[in-house]
N, C-alpha and C positions, 0 to 999 in steps of 0.2 A: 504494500500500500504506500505509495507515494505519500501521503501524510501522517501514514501513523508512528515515525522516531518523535511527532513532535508533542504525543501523550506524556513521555517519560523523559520530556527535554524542560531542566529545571532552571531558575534563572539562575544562577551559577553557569550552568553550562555553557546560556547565551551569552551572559557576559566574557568568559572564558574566549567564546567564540569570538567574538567581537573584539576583541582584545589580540587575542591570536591572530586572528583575519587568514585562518587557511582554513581552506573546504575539508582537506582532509581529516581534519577534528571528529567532524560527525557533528559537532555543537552548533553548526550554520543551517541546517534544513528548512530552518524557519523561511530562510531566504538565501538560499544558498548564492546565489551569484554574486550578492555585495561582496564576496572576498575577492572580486577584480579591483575593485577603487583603492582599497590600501597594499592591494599588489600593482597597481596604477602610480602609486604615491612611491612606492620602492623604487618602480621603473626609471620614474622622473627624478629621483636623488641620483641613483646610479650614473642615467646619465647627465646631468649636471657634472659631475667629476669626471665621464670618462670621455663625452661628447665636446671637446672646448676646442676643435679644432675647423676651421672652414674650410679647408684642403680636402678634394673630391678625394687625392689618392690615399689619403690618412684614414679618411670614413672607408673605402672599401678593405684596406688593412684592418681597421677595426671591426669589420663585418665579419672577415674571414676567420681572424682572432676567437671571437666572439661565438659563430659557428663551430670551431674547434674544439671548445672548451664544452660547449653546452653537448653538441655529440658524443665527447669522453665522460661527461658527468651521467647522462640519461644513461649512455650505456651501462655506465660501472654502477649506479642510481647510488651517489655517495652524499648527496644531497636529498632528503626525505621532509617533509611536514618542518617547514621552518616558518620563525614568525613573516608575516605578512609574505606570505607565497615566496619568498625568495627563492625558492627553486627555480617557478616559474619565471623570474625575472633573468634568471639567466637561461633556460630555454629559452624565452623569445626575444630578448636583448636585441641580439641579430636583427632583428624586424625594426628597433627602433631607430638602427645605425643607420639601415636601410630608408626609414622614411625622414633619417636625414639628410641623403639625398635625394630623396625625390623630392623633399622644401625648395633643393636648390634648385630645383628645374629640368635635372636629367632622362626624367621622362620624353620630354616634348621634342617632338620631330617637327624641327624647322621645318618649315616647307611641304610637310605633307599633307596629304588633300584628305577628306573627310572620308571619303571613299575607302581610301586604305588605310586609315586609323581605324577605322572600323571592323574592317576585315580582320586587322591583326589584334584589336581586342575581343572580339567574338573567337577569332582562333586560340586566345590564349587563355580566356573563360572555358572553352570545350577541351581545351590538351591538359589544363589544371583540374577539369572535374573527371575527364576520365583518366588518369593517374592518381584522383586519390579514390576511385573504386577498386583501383591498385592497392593501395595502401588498407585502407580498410577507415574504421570511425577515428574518430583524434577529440580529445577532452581535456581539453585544459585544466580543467579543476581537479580532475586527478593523474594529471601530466601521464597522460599519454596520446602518444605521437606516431606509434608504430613502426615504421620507419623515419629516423630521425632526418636523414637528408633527402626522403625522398618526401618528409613531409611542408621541407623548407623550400622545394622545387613547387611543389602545391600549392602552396599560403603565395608566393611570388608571382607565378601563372595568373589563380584570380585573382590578386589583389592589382597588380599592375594589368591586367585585363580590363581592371573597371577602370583604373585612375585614366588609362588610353581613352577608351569609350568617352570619358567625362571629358579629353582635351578636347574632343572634338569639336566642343563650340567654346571659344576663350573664355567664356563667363562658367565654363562649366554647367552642366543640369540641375534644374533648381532641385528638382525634387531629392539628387542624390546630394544635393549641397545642403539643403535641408535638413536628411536624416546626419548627414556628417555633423552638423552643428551643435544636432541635440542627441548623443547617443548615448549619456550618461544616465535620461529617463530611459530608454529602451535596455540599458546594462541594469537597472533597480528595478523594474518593472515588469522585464519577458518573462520569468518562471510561471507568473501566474496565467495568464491568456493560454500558456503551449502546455501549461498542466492541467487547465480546462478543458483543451481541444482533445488533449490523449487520454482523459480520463470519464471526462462524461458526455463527451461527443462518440458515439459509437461507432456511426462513420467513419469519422477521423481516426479513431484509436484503429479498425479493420483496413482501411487504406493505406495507414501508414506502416503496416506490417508487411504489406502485400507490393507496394511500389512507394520505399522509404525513401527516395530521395527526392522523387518529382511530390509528391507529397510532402515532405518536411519542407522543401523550399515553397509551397504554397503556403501554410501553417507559418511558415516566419515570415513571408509579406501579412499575413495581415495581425499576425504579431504585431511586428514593427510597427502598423497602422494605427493597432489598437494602443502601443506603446506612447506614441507620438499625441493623439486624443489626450491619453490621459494627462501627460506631460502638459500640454496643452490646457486643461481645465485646471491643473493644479499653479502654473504661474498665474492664469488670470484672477483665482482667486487670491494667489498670495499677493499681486497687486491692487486688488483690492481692500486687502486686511491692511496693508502697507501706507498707499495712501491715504485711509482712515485713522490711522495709527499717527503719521505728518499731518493729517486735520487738527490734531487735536490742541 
């Protein structure tokens, strides 16, 4: 039962949880995804010290570095259940070096026509998703990855698939400019919409057994959707408490 750890989950435990900020506890079920934000908070000290450099050739050294390290560590798994996910911050580090170059602009193909920005980010969303049907599931909250470099080929394919897709019009797409802006409601907020759909949608729970992946990526748009509302009705009211609050 997807909700029943949280009968015999005492507040000690959540506070422990909260405190600790790793999934692996068993003490976060309440809400288990909030252990991305203070492994969010890890990521961004780390790189604050390790990131200080604006040299394209230094960040892909430190990519490589970085990749190295986190490969030797999953494998040997010498790193387990540390405070605020620091395992995971060195698994995905790599990622972070990474999209610091792509702040600088290394993505974008001078000169190319929309036509084949396109091509080549739909080829690189199709060659990333069937490679990781290769690989198999990947779970961050309990650092697994599967294959570790076949999993960093994967995450790179669609992640830079879409960022391609998005150059295509200088302003970027509103809508993907949108979710990128506000993804901290959709990280607090997805467990519960995709624990609805799998649990008391019957449909949903039989379809997504039967074709899990065109299914689960249906199931996370209107996640996201439902994510996004929410988010949504909860600033406008806190603008409201707010401004009421400076009335006074």
């Amino acid at each position: 039962m997807p909700w029943g750890g949280l009968k015999n989950l005492s507040i000690q435990d959540g506070i422990i949880g909260m405190l600790w900020a790793n999934g692996e506890t068993g003490a976060m079920r309440w809400n288990l995804p909030l252990w991305y934000i203070p492994m969010s908070f890890a990521m961004d000290v780390a790189a604050f010290w390790l990131i200080r450099t604006e040299k394209s050739v230094y960040l892909l050294l430190e990519t490589a570095v970085s990749a190295v390290i986190a490969l030797v560590v999953y494998n040997t798994q010498v790193l387990t259940n540390l405070p605020f996910s620091m395992e995971t911050v060195v698994y995905l580090f790599p990622f972070m070096v990474i999209g610091r170059l792509l702040q600088k602009g290394l993505y974008h193909e001078r000169g190319a026509s929309r036509v084949s920005l396109c091509m080549l980010g739909t080829g690189m969303l199709v060659g990333g998703t069937f490679l990781y049907t290769l690989n198999g599931p990947i779970q961050y909250v309990h650092d697994q990855y599967g294959n570790y470099l076949l999993f960093l080929v994967v995450a790179l394919f669609i992640g830079c698939g879409f960022l391609v897709l998005a150059s295509v019009r200088e302003t970027g797409i509103k809508t993907l400019n949108y979710i990128g802006r506000n993804t901290l409601e959709i990280l607090m907020l997805h467990k519960f919409p995709i624990m609805f759909f799998v649990t008391y949608v019957a449909i949903a729970r039989k379809y997504v057994e039967e074709y899990p992946l065109s299914v689960s990526v249906m199931i996370a748009i209107v996640t996201i959707g439902m994510c996004l509302i929410a988010g949504w009705c909860v600033r406008y009211a806190m603008a409201i408490v707010i401004n009421k609050h400076k009335a006074r």
